[in-house]
PyMOL Python script that loads the backbone (N, CA, C, O; Angstrom):
from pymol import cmd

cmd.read_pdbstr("""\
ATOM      1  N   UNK A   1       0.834  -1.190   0.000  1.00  0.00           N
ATOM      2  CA  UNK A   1       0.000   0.000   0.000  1.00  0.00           C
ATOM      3  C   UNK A   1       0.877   1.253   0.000  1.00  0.00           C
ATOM      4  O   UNK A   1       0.650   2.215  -0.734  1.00  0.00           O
ATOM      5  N   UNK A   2       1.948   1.180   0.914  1.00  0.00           N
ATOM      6  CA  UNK A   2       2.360   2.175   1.241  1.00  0.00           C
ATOM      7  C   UNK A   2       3.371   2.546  -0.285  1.00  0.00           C
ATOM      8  O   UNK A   2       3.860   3.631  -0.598  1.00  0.00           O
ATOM      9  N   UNK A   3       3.431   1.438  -0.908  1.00  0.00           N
ATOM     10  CA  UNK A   3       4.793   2.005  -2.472  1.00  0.00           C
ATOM     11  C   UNK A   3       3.977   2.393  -3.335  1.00  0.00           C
ATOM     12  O   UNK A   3       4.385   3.218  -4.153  1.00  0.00           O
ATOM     13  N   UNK A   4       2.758   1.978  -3.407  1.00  0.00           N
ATOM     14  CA  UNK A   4       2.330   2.861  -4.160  1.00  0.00           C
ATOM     15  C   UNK A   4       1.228   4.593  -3.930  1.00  0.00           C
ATOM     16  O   UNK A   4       0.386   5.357  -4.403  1.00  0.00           O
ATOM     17  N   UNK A   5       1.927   4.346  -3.085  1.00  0.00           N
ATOM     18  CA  UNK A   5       0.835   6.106  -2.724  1.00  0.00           C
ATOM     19  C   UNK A   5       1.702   7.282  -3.096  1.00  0.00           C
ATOM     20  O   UNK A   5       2.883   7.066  -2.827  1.00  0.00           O
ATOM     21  N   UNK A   6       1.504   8.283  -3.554  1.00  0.00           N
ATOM     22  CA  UNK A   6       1.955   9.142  -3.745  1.00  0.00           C
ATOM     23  C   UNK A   6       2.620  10.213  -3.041  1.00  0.00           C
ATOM     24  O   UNK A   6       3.420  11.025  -3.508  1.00  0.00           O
ATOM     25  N   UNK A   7       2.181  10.111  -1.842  1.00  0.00           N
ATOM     26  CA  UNK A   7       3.096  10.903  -0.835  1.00  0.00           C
ATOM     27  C   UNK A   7       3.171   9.748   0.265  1.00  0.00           C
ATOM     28  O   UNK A   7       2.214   9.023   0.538  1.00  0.00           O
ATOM     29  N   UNK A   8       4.535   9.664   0.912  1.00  0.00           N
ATOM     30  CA  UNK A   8       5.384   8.022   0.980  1.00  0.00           C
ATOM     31  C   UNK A   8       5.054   8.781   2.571  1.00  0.00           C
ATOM     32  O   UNK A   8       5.079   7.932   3.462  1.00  0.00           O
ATOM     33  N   UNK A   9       4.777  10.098   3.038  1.00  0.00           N
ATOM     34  CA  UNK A   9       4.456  10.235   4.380  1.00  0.00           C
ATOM     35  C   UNK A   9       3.625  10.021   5.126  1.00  0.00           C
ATOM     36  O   UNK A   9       3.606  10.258   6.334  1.00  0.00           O
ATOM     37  N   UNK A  10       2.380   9.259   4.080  1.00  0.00           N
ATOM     38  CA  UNK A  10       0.907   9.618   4.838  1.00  0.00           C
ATOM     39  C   UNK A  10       0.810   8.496   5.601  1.00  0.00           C
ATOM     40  O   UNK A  10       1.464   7.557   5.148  1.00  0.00           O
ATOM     41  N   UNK A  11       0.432   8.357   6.240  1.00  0.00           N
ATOM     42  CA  UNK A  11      -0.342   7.126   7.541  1.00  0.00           C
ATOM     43  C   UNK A  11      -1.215   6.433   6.842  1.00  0.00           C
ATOM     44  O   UNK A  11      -2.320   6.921   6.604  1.00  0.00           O
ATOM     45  N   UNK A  12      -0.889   5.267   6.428  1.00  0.00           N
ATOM     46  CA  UNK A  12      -1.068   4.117   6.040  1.00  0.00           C
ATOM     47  C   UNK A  12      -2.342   3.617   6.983  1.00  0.00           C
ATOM     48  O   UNK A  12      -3.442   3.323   6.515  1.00  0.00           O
ATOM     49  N   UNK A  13      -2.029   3.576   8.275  1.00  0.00           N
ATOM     50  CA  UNK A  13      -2.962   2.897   9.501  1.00  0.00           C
ATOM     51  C   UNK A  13      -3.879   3.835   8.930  1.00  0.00           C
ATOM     52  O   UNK A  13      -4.750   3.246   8.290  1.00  0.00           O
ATOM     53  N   UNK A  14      -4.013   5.173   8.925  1.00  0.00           N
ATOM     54  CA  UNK A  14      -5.304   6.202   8.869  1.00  0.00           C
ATOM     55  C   UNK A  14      -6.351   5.228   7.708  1.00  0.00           C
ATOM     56  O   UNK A  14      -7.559   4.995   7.682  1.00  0.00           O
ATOM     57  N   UNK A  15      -5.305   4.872   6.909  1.00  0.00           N
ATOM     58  CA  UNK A  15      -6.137   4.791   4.946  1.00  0.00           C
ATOM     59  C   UNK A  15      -6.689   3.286   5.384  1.00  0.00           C
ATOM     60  O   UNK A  15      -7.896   3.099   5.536  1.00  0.00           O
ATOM     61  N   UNK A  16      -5.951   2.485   5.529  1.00  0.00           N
ATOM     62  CA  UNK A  16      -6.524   1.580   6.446  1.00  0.00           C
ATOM     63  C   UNK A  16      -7.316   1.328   7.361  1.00  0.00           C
ATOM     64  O   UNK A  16      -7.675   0.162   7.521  1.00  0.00           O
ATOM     65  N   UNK A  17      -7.927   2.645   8.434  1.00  0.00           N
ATOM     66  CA  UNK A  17      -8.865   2.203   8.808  1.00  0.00           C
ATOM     67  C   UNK A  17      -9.869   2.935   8.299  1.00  0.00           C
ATOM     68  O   UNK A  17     -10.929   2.533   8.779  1.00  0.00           O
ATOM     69  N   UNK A  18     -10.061   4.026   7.376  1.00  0.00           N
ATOM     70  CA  UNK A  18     -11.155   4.281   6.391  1.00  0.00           C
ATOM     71  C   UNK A  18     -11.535   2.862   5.564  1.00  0.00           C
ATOM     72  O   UNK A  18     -12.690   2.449   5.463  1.00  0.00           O
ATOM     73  N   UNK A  19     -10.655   2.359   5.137  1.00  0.00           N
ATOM     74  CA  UNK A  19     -10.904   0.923   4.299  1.00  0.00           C
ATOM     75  C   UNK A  19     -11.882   0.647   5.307  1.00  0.00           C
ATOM     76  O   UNK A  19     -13.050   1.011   5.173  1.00  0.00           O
ATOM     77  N   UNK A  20     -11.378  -0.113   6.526  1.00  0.00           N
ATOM     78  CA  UNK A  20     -11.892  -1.020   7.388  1.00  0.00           C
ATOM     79  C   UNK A  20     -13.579  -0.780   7.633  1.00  0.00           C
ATOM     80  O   UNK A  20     -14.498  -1.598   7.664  1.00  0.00           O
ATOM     81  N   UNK A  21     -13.561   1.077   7.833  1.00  0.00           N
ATOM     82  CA  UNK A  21     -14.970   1.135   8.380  1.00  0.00           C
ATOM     83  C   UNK A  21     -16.098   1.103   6.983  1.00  0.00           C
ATOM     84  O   UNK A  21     -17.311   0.893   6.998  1.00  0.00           O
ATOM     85  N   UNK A  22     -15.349   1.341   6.027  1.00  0.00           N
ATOM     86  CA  UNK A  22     -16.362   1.224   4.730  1.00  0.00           C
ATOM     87  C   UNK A  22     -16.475  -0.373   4.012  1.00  0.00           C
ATOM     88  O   UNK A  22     -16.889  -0.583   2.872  1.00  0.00           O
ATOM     89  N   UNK A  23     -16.019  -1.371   4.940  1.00  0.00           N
ATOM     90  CA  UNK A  23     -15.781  -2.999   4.714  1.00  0.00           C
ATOM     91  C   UNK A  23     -15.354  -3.248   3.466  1.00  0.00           C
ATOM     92  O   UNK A  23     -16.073  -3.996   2.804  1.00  0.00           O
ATOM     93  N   UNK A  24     -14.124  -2.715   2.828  1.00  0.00           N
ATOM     94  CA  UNK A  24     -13.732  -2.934   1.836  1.00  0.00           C
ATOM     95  C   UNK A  24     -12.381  -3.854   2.289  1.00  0.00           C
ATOM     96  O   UNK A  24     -11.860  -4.686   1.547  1.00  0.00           O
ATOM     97  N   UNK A  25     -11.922  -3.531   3.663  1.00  0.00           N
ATOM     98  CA  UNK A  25     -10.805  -4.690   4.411  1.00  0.00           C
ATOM     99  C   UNK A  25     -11.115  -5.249   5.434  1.00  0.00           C
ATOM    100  O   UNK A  25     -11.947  -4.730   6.178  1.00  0.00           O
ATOM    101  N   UNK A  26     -10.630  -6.240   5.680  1.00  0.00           N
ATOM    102  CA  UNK A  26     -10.075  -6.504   7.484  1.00  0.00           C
ATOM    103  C   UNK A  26      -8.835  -6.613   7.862  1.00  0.00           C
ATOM    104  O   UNK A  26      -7.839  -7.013   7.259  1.00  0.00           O
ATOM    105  N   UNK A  27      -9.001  -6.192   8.992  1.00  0.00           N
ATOM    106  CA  UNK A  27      -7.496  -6.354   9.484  1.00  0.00           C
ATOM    107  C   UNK A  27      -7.543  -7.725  10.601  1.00  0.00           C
ATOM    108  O   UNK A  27      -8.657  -8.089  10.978  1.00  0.00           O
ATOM    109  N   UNK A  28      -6.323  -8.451  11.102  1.00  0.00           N
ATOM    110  CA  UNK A  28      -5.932  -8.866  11.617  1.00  0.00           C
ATOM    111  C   UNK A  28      -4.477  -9.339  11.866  1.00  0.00           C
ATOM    112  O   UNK A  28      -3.657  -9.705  11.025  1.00  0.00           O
ATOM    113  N   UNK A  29      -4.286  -9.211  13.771  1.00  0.00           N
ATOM    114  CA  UNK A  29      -2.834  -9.733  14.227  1.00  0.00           C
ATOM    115  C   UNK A  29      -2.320 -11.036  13.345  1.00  0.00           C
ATOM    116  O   UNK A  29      -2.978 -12.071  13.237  1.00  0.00           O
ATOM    117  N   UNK A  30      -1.394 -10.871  12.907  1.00  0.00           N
ATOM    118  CA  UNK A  30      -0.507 -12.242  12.265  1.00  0.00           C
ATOM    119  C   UNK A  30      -0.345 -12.614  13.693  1.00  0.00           C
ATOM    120  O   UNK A  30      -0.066 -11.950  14.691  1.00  0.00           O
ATOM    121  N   UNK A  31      -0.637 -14.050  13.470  1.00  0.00           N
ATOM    122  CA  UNK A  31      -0.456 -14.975  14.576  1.00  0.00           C
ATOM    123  C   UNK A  31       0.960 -15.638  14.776  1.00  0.00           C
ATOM    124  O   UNK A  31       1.259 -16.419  15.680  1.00  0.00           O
ATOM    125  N   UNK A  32       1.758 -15.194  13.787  1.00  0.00           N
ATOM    126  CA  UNK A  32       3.389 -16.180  13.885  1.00  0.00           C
ATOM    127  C   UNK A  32       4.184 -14.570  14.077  1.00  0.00           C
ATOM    128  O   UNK A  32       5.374 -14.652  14.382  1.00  0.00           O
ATOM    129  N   UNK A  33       3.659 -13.250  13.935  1.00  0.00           N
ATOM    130  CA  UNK A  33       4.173 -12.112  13.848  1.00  0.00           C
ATOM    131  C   UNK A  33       3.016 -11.233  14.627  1.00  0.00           C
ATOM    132  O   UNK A  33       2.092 -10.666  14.044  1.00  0.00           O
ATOM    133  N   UNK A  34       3.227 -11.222  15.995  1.00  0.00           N
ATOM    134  CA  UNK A  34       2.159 -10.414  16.523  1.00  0.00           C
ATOM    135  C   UNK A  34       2.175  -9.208  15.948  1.00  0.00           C
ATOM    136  O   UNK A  34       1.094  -8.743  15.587  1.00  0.00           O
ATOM    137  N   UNK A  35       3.804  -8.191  15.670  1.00  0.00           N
ATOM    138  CA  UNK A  35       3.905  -6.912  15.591  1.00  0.00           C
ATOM    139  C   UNK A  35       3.373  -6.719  13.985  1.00  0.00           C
ATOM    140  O   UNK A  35       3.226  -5.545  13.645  1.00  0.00           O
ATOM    141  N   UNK A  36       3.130  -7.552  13.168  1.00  0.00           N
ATOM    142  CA  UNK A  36       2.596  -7.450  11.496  1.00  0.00           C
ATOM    143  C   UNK A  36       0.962  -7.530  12.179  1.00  0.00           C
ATOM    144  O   UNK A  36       0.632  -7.975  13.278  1.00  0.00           O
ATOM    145  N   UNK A  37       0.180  -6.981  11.191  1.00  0.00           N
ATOM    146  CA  UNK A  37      -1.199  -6.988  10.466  1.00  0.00           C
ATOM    147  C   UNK A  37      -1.513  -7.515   9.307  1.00  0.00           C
ATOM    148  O   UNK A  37      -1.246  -6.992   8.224  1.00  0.00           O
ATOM    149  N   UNK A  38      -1.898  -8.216   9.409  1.00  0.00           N
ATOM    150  CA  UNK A  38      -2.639  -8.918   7.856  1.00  0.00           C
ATOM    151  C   UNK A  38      -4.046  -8.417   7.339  1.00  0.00           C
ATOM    152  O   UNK A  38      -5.192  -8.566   7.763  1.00  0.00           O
ATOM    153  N   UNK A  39      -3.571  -7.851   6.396  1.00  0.00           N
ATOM    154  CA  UNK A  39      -5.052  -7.174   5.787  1.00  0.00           C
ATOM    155  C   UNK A  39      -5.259  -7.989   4.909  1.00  0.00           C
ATOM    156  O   UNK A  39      -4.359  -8.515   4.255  1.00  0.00           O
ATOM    157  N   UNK A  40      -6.840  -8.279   4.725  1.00  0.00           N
ATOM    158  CA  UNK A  40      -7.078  -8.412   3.305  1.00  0.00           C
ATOM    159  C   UNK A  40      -8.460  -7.933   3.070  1.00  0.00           C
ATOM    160  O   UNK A  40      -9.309  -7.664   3.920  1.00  0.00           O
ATOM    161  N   UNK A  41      -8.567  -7.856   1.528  1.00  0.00           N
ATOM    162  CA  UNK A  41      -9.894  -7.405   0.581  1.00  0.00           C
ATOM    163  C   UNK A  41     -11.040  -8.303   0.977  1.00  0.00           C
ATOM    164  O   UNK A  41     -11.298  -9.499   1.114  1.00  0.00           O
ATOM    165  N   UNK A  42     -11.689  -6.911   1.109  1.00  0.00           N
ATOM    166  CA  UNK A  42     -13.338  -8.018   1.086  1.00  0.00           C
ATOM    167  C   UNK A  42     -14.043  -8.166   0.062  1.00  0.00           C
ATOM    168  O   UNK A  42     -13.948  -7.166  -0.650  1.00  0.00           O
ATOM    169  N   UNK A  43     -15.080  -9.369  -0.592  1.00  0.00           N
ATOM    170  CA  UNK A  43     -15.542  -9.678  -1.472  1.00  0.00           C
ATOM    171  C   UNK A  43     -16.340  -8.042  -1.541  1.00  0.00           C
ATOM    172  O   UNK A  43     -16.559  -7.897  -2.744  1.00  0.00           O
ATOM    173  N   UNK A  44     -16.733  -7.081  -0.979  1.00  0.00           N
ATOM    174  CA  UNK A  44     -17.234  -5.827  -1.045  1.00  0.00           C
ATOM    175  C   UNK A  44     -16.127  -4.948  -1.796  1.00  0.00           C
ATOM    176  O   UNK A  44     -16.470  -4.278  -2.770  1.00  0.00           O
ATOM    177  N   UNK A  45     -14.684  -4.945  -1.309  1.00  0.00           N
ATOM    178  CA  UNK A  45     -13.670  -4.183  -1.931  1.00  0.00           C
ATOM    179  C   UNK A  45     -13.172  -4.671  -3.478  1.00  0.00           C
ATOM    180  O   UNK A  45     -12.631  -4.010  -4.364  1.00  0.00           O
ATOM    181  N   UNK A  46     -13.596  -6.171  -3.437  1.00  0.00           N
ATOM    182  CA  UNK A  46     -12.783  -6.797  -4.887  1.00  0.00           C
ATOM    183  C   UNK A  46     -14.267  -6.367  -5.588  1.00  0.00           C
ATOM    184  O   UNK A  46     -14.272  -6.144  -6.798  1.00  0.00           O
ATOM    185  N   UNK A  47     -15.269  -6.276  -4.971  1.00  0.00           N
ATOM    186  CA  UNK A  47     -16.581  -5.682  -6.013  1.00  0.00           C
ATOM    187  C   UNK A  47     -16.073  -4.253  -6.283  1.00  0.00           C
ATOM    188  O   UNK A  47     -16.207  -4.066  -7.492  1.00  0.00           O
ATOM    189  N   UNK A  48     -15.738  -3.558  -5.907  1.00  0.00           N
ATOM    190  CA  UNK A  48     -15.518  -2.163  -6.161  1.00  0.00           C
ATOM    191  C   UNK A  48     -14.424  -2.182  -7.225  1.00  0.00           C
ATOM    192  O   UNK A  48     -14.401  -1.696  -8.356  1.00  0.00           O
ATOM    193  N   UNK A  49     -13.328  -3.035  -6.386  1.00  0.00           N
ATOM    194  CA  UNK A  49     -11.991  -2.494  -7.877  1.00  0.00           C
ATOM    195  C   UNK A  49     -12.752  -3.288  -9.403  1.00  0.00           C
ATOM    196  O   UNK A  49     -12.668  -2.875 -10.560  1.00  0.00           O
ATOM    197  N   UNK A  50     -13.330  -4.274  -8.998  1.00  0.00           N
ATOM    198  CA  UNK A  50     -13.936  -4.622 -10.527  1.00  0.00           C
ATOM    199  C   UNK A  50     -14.883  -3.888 -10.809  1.00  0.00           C
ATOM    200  O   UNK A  50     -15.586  -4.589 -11.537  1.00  0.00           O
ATOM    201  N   UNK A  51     -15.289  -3.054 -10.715  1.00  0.00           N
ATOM    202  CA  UNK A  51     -16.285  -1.579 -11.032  1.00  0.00           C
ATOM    203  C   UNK A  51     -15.642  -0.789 -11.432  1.00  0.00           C
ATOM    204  O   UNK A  51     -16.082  -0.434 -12.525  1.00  0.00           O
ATOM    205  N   UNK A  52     -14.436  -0.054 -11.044  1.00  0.00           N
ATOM    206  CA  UNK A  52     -13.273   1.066 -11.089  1.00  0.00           C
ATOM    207  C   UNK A  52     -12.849   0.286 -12.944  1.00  0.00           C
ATOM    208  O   UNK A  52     -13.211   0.764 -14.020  1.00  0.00           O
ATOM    209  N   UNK A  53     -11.983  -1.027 -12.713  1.00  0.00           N
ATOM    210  CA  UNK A  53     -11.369  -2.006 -13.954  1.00  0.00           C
ATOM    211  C   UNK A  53     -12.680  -1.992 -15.065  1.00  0.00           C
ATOM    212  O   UNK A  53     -12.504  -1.547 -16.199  1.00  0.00           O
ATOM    213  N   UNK A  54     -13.865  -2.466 -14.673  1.00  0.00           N
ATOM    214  CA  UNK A  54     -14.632  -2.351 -15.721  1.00  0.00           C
ATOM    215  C   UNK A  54     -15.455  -0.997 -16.170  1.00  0.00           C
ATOM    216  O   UNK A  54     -16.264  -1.015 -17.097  1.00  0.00           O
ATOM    217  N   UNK A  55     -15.182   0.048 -15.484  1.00  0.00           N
ATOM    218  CA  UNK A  55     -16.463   1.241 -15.972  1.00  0.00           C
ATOM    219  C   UNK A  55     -15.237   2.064 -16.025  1.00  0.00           C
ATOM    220  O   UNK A  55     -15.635   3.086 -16.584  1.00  0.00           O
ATOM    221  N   UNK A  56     -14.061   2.210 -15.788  1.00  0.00           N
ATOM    222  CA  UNK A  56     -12.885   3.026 -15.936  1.00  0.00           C
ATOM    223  C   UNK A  56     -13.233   4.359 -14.728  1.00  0.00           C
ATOM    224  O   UNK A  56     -12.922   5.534 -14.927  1.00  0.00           O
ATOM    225  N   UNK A  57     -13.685   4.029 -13.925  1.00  0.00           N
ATOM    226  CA  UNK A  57     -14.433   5.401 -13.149  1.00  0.00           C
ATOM    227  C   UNK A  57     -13.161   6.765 -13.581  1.00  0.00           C
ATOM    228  O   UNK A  57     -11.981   6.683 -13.920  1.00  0.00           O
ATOM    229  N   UNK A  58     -13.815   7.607 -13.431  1.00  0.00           N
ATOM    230  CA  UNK A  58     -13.123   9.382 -13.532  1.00  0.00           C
ATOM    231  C   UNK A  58     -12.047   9.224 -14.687  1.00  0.00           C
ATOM    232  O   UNK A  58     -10.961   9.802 -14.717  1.00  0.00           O
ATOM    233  N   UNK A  59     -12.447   8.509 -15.450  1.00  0.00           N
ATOM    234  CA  UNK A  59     -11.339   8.338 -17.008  1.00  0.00           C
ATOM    235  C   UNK A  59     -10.916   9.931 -17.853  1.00  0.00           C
ATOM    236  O   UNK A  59      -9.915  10.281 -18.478  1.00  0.00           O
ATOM    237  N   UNK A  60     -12.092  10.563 -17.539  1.00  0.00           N
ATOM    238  CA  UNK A  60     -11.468  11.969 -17.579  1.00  0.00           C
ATOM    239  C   UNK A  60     -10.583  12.934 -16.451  1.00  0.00           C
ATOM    240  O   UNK A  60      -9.887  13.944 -16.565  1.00  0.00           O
ATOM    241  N   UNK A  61     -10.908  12.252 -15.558  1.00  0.00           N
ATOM    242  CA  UNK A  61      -9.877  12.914 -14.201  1.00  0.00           C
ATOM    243  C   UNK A  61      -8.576  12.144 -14.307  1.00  0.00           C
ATOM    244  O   UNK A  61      -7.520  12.509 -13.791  1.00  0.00           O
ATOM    245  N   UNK A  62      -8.701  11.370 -14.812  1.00  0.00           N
ATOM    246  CA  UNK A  62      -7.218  10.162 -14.581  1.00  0.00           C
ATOM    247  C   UNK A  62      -6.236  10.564 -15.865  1.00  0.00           C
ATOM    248  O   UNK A  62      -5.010  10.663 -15.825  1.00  0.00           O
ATOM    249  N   UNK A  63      -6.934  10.727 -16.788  1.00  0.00           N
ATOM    250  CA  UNK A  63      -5.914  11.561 -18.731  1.00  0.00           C
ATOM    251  C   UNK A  63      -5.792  12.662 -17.661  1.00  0.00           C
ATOM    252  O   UNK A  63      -4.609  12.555 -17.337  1.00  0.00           O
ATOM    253  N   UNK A  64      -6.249  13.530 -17.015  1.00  0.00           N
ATOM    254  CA  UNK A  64      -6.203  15.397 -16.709  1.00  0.00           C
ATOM    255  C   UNK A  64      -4.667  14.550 -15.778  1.00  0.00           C
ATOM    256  O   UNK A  64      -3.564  14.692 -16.307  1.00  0.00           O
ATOM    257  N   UNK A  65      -4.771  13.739 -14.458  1.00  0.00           N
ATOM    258  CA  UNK A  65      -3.287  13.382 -14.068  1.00  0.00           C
ATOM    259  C   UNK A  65      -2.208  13.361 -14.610  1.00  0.00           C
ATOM    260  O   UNK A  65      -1.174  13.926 -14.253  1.00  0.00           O
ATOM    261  N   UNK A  66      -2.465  12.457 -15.844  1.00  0.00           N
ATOM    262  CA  UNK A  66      -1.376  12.448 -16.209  1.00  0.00           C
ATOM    263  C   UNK A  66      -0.539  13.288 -17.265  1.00  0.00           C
ATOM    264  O   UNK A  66       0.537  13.106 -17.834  1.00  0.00           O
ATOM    265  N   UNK A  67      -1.509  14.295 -17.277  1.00  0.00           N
ATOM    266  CA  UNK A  67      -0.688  15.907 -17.534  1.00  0.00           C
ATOM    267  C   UNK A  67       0.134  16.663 -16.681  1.00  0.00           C
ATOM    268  O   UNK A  67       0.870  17.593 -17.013  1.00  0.00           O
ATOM    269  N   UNK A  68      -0.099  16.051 -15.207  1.00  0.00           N
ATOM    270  CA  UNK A  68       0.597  16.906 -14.111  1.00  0.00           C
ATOM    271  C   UNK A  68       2.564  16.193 -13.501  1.00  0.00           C
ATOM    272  O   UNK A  68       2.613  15.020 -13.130  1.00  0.00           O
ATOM    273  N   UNK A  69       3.329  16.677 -13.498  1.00  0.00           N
ATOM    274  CA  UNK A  69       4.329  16.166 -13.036  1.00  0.00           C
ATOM    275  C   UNK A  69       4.131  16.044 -11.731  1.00  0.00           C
ATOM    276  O   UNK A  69       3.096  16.480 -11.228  1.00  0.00           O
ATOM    277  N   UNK A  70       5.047  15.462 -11.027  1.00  0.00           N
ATOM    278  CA  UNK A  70       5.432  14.993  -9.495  1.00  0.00           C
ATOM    279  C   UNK A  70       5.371  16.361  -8.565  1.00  0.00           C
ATOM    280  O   UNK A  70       4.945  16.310  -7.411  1.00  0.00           O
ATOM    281  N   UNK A  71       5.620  17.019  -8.889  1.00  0.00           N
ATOM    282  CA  UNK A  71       5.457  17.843  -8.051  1.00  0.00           C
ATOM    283  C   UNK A  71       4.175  18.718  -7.706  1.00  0.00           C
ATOM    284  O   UNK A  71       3.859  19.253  -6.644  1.00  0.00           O
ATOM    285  N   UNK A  72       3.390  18.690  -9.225  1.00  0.00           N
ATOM    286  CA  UNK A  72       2.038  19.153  -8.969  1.00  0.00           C
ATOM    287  C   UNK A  72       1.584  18.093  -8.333  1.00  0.00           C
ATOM    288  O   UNK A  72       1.319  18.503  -7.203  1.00  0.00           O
ATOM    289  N   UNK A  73       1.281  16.708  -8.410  1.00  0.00           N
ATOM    290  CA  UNK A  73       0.784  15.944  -8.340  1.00  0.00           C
ATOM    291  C   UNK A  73       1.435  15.511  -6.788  1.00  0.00           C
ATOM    292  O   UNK A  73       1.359  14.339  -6.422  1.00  0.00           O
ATOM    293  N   UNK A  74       1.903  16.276  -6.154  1.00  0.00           N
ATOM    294  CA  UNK A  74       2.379  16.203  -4.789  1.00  0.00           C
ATOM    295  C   UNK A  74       1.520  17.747  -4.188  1.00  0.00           C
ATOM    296  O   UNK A  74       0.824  17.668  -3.175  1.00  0.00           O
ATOM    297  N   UNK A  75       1.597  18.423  -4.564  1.00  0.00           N
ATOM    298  CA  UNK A  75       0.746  19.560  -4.225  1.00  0.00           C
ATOM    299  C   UNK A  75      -0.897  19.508  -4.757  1.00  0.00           C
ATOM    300  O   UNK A  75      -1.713  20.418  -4.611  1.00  0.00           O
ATOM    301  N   UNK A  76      -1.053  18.646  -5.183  1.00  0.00           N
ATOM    302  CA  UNK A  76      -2.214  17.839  -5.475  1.00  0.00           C
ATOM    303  C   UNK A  76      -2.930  17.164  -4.374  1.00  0.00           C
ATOM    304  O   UNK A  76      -3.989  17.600  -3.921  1.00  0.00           O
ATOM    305  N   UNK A  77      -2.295  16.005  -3.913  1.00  0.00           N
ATOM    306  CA  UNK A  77      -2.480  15.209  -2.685  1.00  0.00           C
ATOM    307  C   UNK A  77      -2.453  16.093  -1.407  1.00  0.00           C
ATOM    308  O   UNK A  77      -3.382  16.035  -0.601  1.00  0.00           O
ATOM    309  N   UNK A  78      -1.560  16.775  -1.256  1.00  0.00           N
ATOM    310  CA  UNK A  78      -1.465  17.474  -0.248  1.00  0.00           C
ATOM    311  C   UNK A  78      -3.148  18.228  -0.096  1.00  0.00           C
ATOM    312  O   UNK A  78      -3.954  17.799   0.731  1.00  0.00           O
ATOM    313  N   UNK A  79      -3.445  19.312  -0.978  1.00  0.00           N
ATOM    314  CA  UNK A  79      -4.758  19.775  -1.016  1.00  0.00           C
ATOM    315  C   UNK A  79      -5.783  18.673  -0.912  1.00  0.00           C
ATOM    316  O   UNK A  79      -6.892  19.087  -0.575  1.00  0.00           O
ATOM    317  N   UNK A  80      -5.707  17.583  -1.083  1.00  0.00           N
ATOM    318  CA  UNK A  80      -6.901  16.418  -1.145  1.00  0.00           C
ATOM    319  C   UNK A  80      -6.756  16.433   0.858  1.00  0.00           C
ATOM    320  O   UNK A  80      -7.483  16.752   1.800  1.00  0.00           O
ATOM    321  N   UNK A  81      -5.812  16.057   0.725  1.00  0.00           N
ATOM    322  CA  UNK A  81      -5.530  15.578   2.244  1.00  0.00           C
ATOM    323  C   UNK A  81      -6.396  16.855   3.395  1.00  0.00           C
ATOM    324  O   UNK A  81      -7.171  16.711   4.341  1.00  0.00           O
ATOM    325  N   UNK A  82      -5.814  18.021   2.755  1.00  0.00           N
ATOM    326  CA  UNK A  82      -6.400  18.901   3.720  1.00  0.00           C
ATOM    327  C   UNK A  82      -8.131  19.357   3.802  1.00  0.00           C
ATOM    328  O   UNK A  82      -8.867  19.717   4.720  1.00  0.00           O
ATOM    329  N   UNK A  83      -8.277  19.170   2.609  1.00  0.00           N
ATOM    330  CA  UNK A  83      -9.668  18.634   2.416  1.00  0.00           C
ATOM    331  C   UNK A  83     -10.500  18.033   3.383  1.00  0.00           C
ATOM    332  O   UNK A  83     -11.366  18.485   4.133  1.00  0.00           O
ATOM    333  N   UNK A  84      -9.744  16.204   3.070  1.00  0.00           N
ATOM    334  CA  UNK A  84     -10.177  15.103   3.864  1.00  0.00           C
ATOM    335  C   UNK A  84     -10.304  15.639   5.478  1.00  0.00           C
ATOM    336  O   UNK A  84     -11.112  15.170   6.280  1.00  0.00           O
ATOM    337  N   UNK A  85      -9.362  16.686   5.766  1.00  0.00           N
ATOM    338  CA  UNK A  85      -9.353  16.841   7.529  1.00  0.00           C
ATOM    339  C   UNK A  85      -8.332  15.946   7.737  1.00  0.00           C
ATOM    340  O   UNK A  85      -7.946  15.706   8.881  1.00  0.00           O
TER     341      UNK A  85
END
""", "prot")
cmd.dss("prot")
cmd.show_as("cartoon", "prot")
cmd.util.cbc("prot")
cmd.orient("prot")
């Protein structure tokens, strides 16, 4: 999760537990690794990314991205974030 996000600072646990409360994950203690978490997708979250894969969601917001370099696209996220709260 965390290699592919765009700003490598954000709190992972946070995005993770938005997942959790919208049941798109679960989490649980690894039992051979107490200090790891094992997440995985719920048949609710693998319904969604096959919605996103098949309807292309925001296919016009996603071409407008990839007009922006790294650095907009870091001052991008940043404004989303402050948004979010």
């Amino acid at each position: 999760l965390i290699e592919r996000m765009l700003d490598k600072t954000s709190n992972a646990s946070r995005i993770v537990d938005k997942l959790e409360e919208k049941l798109l994950v679960t989490r649980k203690v690894c039992p051979a690794n107490r200090r790891a978490v094992d997440i995985r997708i719920t048949e609710a979250g693998l319904r969604l990314l096959k919605q996103v894969d098949d309807e292309g969601i925001a296919s016009p917001a996603r071409q407008g991205l990839n007009l922006l370099d790294e650095s907009e696209l870091k001052v991008l996220n940043d404004l989303l974030d402050k948004m979010r709260g």
